[in-house]
C-alpha positions as a LaTeX table, in Angstrom:
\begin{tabular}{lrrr}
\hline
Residue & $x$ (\AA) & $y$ (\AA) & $z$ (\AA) \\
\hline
Unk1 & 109.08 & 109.51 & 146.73 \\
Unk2 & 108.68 & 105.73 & 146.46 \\
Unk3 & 110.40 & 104.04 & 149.49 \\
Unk4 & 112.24 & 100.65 & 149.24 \\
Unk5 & 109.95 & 98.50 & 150.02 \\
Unk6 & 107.71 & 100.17 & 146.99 \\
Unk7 & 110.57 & 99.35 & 144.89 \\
Unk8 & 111.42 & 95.54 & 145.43 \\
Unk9 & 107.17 & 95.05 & 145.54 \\
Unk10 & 107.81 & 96.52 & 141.97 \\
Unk11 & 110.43 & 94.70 & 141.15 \\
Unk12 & 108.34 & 91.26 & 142.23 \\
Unk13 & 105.55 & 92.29 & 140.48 \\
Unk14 & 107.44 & 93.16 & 137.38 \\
Unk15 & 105.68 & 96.42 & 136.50 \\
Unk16 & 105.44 & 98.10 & 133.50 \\
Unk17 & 104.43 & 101.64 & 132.34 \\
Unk18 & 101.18 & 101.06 & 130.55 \\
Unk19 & 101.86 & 101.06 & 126.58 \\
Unk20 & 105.78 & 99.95 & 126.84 \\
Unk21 & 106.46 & 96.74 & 125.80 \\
Unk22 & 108.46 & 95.10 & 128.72 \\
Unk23 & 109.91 & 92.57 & 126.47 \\
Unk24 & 111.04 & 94.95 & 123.91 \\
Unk25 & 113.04 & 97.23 & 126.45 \\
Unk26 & 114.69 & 94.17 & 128.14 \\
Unk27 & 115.72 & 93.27 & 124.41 \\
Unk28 & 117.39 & 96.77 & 123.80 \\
Unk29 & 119.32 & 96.94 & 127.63 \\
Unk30 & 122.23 & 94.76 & 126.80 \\
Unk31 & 123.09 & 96.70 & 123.67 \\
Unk32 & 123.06 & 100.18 & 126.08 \\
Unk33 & 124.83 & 98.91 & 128.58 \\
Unk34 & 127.74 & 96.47 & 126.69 \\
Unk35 & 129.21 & 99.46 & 125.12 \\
Unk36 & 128.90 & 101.93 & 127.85 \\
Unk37 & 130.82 & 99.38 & 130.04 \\
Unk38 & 133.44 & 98.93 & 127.28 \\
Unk39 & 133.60 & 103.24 & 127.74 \\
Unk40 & 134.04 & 102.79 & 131.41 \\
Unk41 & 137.04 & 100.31 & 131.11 \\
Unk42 & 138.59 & 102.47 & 128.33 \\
Unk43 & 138.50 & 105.31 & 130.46 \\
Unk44 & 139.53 & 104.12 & 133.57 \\
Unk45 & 136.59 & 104.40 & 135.46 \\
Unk46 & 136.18 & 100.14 & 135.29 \\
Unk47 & 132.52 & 98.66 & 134.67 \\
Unk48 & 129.71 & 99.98 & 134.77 \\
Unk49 & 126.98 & 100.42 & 137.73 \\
Unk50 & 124.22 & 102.97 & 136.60 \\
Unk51 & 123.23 & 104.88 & 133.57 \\
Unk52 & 121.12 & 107.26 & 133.56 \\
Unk53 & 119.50 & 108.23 & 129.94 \\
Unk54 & 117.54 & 111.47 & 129.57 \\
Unk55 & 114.50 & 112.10 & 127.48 \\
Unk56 & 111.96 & 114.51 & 126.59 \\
Unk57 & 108.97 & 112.65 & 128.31 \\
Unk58 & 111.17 & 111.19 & 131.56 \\
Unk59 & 114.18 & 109.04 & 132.21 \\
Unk60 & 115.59 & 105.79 & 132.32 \\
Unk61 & 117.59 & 104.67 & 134.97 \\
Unk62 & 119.93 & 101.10 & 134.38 \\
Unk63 & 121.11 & 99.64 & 137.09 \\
Unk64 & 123.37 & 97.23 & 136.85 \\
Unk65 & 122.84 & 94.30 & 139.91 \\
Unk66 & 124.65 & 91.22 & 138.43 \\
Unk67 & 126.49 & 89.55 & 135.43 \\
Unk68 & 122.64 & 88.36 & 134.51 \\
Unk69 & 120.84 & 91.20 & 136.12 \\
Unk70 & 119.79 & 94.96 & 135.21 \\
Unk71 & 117.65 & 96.86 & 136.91 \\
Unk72 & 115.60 & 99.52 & 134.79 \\
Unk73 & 113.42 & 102.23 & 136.37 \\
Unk74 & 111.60 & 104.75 & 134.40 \\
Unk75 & 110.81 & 107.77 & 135.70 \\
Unk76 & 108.85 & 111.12 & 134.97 \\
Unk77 & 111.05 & 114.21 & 134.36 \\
Unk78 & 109.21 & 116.06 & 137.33 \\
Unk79 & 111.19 & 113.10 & 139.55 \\
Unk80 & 113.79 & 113.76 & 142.33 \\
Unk81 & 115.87 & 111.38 & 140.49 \\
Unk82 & 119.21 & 112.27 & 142.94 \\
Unk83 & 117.14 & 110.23 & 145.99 \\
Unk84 & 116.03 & 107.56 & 143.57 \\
Unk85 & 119.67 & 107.14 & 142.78 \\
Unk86 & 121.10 & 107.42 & 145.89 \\
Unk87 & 118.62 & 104.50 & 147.19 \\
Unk88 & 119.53 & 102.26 & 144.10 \\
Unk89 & 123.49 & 102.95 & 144.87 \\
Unk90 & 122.57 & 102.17 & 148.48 \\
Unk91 & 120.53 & 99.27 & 148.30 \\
Unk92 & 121.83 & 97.85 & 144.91 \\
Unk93 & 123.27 & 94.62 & 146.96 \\
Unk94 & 120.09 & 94.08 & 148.40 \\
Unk95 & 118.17 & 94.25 & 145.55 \\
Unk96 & 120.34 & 91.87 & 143.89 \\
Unk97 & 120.18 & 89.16 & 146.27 \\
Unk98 & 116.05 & 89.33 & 145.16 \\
Unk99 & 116.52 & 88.79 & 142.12 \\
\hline
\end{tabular}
């Protein structure tokens, strides 16, 4: 399991899986995450923090930081995703104020 540190050296680095187009997949987040807020407000639960998207080869994980900032972490489906999220709800201030 990748520790902190690993992540924010990711996050400065602005990795990407080799083949995915980073630019693409930062095009398609706001239209994933506007309406799934909008679902958190309309049921109560106010907006939303993290999303977590399943798929046959792995997962994405959206983390919302900011107004102007999402955090997206993909991940094999081997992962132990419950750490990984449990660090990004823990740390998710921290890695905001890097970005």
């Amino acid at each position: 399991m990748a520790s902190i540190r690993d992540l924010v050296g990711a996050i400065r680095q602005r990795q990407t899986v080799p083949g995915v187009d980073a630019e693409d997949l930062a095009a398609r987040i706001p239209g994933i995450i506007g309406p799934a807020d909008e679902l958190g407000i309309a049921a109560a639960r106010g907006p939303l923090f993290t999303a977590v998207l399943e798929y046959r080869q792995g997962l994405a994980i959206a983390s919302v930081l900011s107004a102007d900032a999402i955090l997206l972490v993909l991940v094999r489906p081997e992962a132990n995703i419950g750490q990984l999220l449990f660090e990004l709800r823990r740390n998710r201030e921290q890695i905001a104020a890097l970005v």
